[in-house]
N, C-alpha and C positions, 0 to 999 in steps of 0.2 A: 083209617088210622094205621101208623106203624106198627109191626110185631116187634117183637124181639126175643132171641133166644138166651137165655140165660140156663150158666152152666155151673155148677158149685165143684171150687177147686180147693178150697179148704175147710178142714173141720171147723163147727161150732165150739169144739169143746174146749173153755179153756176164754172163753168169751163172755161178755154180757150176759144176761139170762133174756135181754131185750135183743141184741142181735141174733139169741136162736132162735126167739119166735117170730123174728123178721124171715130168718129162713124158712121157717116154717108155713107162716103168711104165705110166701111165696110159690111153695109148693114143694120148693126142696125137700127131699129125705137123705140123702147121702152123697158123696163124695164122688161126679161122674155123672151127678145124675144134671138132665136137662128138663126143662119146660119152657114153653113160649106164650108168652102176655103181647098184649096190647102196650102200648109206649104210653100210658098216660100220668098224669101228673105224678099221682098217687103212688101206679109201680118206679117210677122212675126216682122220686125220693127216696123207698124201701132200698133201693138199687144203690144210692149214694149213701147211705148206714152202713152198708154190708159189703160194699166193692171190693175191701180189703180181701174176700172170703169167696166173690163168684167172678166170671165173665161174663160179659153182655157184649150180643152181636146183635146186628139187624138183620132181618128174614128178608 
């Protein structure tokens, strides 16, 4: 399966209380920070709530 790296480029704050525990889901902590998932259904909808707020690349 696909990876992808996902990069948070703007703050939570100031947002849903649901878009920051999608950030949080994800792995994110702060502003710069990265992690890399698998591309599946599941991450990729979290991905589509929150776009406004990260980047997403493929590994």
């Amino acid at each position: 399966m696909k990876k992808i790296k996902i990069t948070q480029v703007r703050s939570g704050i100031g947002h849903p209380e649901r878009q920051k525990r999608t950030l949080e889901a994800l792995g994110l902590r702060r502003i710069r920070h990265s992690v890399e998932h698998e591309a599946t259904p599941q991450i990729l909808g979290m991905l589509e709530k929150v776009k406004h707020l990260v980047k997403f690349e493929e590994v």
